[in-house]
C-alpha positions as CSV (number, residue, x, y, z in Angstrom):
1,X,-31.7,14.6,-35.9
2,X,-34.4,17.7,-36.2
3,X,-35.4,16.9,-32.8
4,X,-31.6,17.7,-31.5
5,X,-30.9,20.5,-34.3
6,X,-34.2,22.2,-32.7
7,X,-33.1,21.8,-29.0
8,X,-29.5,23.7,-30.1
9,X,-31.3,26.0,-31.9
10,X,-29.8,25.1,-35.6
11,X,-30.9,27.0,-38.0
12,X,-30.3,25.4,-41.4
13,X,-29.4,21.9,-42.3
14,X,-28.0,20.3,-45.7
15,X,-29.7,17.2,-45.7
16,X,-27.9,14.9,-48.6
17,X,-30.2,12.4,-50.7
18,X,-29.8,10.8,-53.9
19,X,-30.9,12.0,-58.0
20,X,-32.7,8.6,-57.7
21,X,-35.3,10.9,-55.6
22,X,-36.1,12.7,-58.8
23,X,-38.4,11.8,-61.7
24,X,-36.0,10.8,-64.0
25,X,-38.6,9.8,-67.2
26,X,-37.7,13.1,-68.6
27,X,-34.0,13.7,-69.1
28,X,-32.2,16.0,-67.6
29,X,-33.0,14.9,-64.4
30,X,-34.8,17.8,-62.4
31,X,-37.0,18.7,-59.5
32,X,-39.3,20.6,-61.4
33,X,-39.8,16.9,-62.7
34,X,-40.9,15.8,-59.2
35,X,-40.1,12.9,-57.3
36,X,-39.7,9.4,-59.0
37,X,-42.7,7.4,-59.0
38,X,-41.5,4.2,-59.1
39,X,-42.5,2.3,-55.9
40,X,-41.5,-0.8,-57.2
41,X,-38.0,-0.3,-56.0
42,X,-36.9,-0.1,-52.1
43,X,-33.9,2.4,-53.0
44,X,-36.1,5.1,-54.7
45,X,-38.8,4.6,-51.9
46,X,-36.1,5.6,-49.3
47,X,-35.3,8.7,-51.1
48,X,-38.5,9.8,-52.0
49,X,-39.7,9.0,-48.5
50,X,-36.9,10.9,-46.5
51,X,-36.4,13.8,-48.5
52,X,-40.4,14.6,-47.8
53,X,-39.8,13.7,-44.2
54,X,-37.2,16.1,-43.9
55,X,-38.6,18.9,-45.8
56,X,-41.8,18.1,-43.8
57,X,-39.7,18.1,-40.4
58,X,-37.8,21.1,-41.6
59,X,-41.0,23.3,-41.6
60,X,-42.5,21.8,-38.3
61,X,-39.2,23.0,-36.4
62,X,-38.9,26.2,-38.7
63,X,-35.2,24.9,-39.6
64,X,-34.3,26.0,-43.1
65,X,-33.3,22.5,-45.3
66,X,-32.0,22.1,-48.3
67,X,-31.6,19.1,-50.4
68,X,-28.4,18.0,-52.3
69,X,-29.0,15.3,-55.1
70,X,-25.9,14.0,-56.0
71,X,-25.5,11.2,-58.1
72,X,-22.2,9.6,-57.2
73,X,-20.1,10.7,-54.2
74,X,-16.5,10.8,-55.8
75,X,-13.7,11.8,-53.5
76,X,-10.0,11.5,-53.3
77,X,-10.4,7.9,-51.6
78,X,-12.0,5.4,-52.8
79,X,-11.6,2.0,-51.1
80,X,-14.6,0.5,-52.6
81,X,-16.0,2.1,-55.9
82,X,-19.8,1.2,-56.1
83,X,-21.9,1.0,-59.0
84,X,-21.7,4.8,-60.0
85,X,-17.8,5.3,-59.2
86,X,-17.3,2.2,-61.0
87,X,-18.9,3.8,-64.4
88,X,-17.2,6.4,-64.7
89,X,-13.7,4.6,-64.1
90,X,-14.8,3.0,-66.9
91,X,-15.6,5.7,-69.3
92,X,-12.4,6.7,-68.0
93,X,-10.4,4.4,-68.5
94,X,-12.0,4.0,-72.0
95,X,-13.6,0.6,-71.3
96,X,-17.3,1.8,-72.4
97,X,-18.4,4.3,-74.1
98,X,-20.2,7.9,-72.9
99,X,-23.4,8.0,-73.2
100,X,-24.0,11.5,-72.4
101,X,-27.8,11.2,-72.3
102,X,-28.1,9.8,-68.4
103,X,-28.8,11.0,-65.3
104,X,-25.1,11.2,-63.7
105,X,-24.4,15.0,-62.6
């Protein structure tokens, strides 16, 4: 993708991870925390890994890139909720209670 944004002379990309890149041992989750260091698990290794790779390939192609951490995509169609979406339907819908000390945004 950097290789192409170069070649058409993109200046900027908004390059969408995942909170699970962050250190979330201290709550709130944030990036002055740094990056999660638990290796043990494949999905944090992912995001940890890319978001350096694209920072890294950002500033080898001088292309200005910006991380967005989200922790659940929520839009106005959901065909499939997955394990976040699912949580807070249910705090919705009353089924569990809030626990307003996690690392949902």
């Amino acid at each position: 993708m950097f290789d192409i944004a170069k070649e058409c002379g993109v200046k900027n990309i908004v390059y969408v991870s995942s909170v699970a890149s962050l250190d979330f041992t201290k709550l709130l989750a944030n990036v002055d925390n740094g990056y999660n260091k638990d290796r043990r698990n494949w999905y944090y290794n992912s995001k940890n890994d890319s978001d350096k790779l694209a920072f890294e390939l950002g500033k080898k192609y001088d292309i200005r890139t910006v991380l967005v951490l989200p922790s659940a995509m929520i839009g106005s169609i959901a065909f499939k909720l997955s394990y976040s979406n699912n949580l807070v339907l249910q705090v919705l819908n009353g089924e569990i209670p809030v626990d307003t000390n996690v690392t949902l945004n």
